[in-house]
C-alpha positions, 0 to 999 in steps of 0.5 A, spaced: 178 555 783 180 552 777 185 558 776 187 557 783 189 548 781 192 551 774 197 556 778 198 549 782 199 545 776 204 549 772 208 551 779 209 542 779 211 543 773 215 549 771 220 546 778 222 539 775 223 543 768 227 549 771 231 543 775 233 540 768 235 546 766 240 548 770 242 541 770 244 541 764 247 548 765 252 545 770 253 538 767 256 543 760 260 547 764 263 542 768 265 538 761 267 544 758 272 545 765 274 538 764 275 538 757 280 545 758 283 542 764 285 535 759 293 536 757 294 537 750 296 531 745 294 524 743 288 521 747 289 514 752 286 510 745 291 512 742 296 511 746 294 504 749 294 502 741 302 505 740 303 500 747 299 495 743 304 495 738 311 496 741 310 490 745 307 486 739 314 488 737 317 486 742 315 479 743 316 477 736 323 479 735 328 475 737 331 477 743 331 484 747 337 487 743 334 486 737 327 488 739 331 496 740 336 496 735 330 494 729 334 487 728 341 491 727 344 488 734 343 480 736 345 477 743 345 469 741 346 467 748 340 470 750 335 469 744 328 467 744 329 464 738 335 460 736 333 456 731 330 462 727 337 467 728 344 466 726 
C-alpha cells in the first residue's frame, strides 16, 4: 500500500515538473527565434534617443532652414526667433 501511494506521489509530482521543463524548453527557442528574426543595427532605444535629439534640435533652432543646413541657411521671414537672429 505504501508503495502503491508513493508511485502516486511521484506520478503528481514528476507531471508539473516535466511541464516546467518543456515550458521552458519552448520559451528559449521561441526567443532564440525571435531573437534571429530581429533585423540587424541599432536597437528602438537607441533610435527613439537619436529622435529624441534631432527634434530637441530642431525646436531650438531658429527656423526650419537653419535647423537643416546646421545654422549655414536663415529665412528671416519665417524664423521662430527674431529677436535672437539677424
Amino acid at each position: 500500500m505504501t508503495a502503491g501511494i508513493l508511485a502516486v506521489l511521484a506520478l503528481v509530482l514528476a507531471l508539473p515538473a516535466g511541464w516546467c521543463l518543456g515550458y521552458r524548453t519552448r520559451r528559449q527557442t521561441a526567443a532564440t527565434a525571435e531573437r534571429a528574426a530581429r533585423p540587424p543595427g541599432p536597437h528602438a532605444a537607441a533610435v527613439a534617443d537619436e529622435i529624441t535629439l534631432g527634434l530637441q534640435a530642431l525646436a531650438e533652432a531658429c527656423c526650419l532652414p537653419a535647423a537643416l543646413t546646421a545654422g549655414a541657411d536663415h529665412d528671416p521671414d519665417h524664423c521662430t526667433r527674431k529677436d535672437t537672429t539677424t
